[in-house]
N, C-alpha and C positions, 0 to 999 in steps of 0.2 A: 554834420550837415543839418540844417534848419528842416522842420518837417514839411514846409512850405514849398521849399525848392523839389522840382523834378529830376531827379538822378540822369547827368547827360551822358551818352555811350559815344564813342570817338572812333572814327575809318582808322587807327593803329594808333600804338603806345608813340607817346611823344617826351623826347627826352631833352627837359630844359637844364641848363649849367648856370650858377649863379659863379663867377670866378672873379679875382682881384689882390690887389698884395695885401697883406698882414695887415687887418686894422679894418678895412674898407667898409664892412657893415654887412659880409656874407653870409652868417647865420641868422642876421637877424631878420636880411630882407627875403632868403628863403624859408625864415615863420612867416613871415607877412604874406607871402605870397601861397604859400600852401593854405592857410586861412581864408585865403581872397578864393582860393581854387576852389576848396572844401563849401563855401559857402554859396559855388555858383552851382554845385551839383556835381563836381566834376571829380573823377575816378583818381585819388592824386597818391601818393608816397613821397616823402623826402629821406636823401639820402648824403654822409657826409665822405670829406674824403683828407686826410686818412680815413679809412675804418680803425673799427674799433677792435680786430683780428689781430694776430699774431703780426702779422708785418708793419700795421698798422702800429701797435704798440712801437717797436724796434725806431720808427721813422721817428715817432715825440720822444726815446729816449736821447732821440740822435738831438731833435731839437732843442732838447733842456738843458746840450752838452755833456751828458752821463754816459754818452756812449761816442766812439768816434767812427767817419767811414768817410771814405772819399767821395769825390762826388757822382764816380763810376758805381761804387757801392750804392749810395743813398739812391740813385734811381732806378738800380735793379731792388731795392726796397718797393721802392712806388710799384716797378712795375708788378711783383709780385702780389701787391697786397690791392692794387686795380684788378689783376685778372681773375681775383677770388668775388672783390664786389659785383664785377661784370657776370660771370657765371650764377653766383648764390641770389645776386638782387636783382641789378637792374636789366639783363635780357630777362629774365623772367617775368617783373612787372609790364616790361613793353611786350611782350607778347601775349600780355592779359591786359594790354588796351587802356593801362592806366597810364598818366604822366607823371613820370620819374624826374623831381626836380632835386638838383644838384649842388651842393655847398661844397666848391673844389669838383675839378676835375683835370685830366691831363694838362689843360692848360696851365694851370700851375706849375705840373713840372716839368713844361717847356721853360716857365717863364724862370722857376728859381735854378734847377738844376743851368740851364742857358746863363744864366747870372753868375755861376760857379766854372762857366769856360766851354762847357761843354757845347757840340754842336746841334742848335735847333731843329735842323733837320731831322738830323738822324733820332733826336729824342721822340719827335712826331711821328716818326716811321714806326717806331719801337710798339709806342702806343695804340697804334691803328692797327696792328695787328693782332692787338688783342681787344679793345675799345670802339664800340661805337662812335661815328661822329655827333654829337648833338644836333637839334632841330633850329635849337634856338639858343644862341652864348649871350648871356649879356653882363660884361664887364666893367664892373664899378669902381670907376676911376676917381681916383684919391692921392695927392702929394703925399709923398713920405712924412714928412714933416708934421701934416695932420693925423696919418694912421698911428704914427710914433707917439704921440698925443694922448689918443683914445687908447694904445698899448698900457700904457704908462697911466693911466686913471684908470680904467678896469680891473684889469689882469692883476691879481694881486704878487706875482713872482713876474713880473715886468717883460719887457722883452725875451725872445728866445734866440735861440743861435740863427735862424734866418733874417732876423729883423737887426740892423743897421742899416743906415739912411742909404749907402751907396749899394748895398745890395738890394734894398727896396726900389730903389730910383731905375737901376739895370732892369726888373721884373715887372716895374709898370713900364718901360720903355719897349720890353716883348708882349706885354700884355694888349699894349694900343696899336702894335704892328698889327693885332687881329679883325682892327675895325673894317678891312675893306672887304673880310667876307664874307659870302650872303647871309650865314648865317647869323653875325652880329651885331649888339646894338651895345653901344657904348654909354652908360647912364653915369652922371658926374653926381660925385657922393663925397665931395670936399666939404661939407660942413656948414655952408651956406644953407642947406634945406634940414628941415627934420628928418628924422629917421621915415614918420609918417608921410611927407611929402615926397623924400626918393621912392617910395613906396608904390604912391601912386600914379609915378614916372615910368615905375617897373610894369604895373599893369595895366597901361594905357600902350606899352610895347607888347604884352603877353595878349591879353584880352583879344586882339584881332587876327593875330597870329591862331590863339587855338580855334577860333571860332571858326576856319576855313578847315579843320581836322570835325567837326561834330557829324556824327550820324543823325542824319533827322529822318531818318525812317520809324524811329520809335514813340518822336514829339508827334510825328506828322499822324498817326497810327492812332494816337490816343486821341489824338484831335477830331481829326472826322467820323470815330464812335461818339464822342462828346456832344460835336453839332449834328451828328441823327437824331442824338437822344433828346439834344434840344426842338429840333425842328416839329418833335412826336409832342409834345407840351402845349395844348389849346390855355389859353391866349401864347404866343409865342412872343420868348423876351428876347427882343428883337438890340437890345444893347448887349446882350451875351455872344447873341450870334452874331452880332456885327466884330464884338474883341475876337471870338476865335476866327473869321473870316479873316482878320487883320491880319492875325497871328500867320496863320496858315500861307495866304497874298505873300507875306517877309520870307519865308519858307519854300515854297516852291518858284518862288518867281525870278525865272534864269536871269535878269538883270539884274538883281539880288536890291531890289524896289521895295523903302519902306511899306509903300501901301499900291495898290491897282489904280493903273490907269487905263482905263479901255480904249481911250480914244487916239491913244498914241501908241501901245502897243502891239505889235506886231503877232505874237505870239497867242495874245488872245483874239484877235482881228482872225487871224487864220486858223482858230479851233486846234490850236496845237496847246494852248495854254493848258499844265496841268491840273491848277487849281480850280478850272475852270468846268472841265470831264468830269472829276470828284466831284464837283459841285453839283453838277446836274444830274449825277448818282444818288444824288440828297433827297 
């Protein structure tokens, strides 16, 4: 975290899922994004999925084809080796107020285990009773054709056993069934943008999303000791107090108003305004 930035504290842990088929761009835009988080102040952990655990191992022997298991098998795999990361990481991080973002989560294995026949439903049920729902899903949607691509130029042991075109096509087919709920946003990651440009798609979706989670009891706190200590200061530097005034007006002001208007607010008009009480406490 930069020394500049002020470390922000959040009303509860908030748990974002970066998910999509094989290839999509999921590790790389949950570095970018934990980067963006860490640099705005904000309490953050990334976490991947498989883990790196005992079940965790079993799931990439299955995927490199070294090992065999049905597809009843391979998801009581998942589900074993989620209710270890659920328990060890991530309730622990959200009930220490950080946000837990996510490279894979059950949504995945709705989406491949579902592509293997199995039923959707019940794969989701399975999951929720061990798994938190996330706050926020956002699924980067990608042709097979292009993740096959990117598979195949990276990856130096090329494909694995989940990645052929008709099983990737079935898993982004359940994966965009997911856009109608509240939780998701569907960000298009075909190839046309750089990796830096989906990037910045991702956190123009996150950025206003967390910012309705931030405590500002603790900006707001530092701030009007700030502008006392300013106000005590003969000649008084009347552009400092005016930025923190600003700051402060963005902060408490129930219409969530870059800056104060008196003449049309209601709230300061009627002495209810809080920025306004503090103020006159100054």
């Amino acid at each position: 975290m930069p020394n500049h930035v002020e470390p922000k504290i959040l009303q509860k842990g908030l748990l974002i899922v970066i998910d999509g088929i094989d290839g999509a761009g999921k590790t790389t835009q949950t570095n970018f994004l934990v980067e963006k988080l860490q640099n705005e102040g904000y309490p953050v952990i990334s976490l991947h999925e498989p883990t790196d655990g005992t079940y965790g191992q079993i799931i990439r022997q299955i995927a490199k084809g070294s090992r065999k298991a049905s597809a009843e098998e391979e998801l009581d795999f998942f589900l074993h080796d989620r209710h270890d990361d659920v328990t060890i990481n991530i309730n622990p991080a959200l009930k220490a107020g950080k946000i837990v973002v996510m490279d894979r989560y059950y949504f995945s294995s709705i989406a491949y285990q579902g592509a293997r026949g199995l039923n959707l439903d019940n794969i989701e049920q399975k999951n929720l009773e061990i798994a938190p729902e996330p706050d926020l899903l956002i699924i980067l949607d990608v042709k097979p054709t292009v993740s096959l691509m990117r598979i195949w130029r990276d990856r130096i042991e090329g494909p694995n056993e989940f990645e052929n075109n008709e099983r990737l096509e079935k898993a982004r087919e359940i994966f965009n069934s997911f856009q109608n709920r509240s939780y998701t946003r569907i960000v298009d990651g075909n190839g046309q943008l750089s990796p830096e440009n989906v990037s910045e798609n991702i956190w123009n979706v996150v950025k206003p999303f967390i910012t309705n989670f931030v405590d500002i009891t603790f900006e707001t706190e530092k701030l009007w000791g700030l502008l006392k200590q300013k106000l005590t200061i003969s000649p008084i530097d009347k552009e400092d107090v005016a930025m923190i005034e600003n700051r402060l007006t963005q902060l408490l002001c129930p219409k969530n108003k870059e800056s104060c208007e008196p003449t049309e607010c209601s709230f300061k008009l009627s002495n209810t305004c809080e920025f306004i009480k503090h103020r006159q406490e100054c």
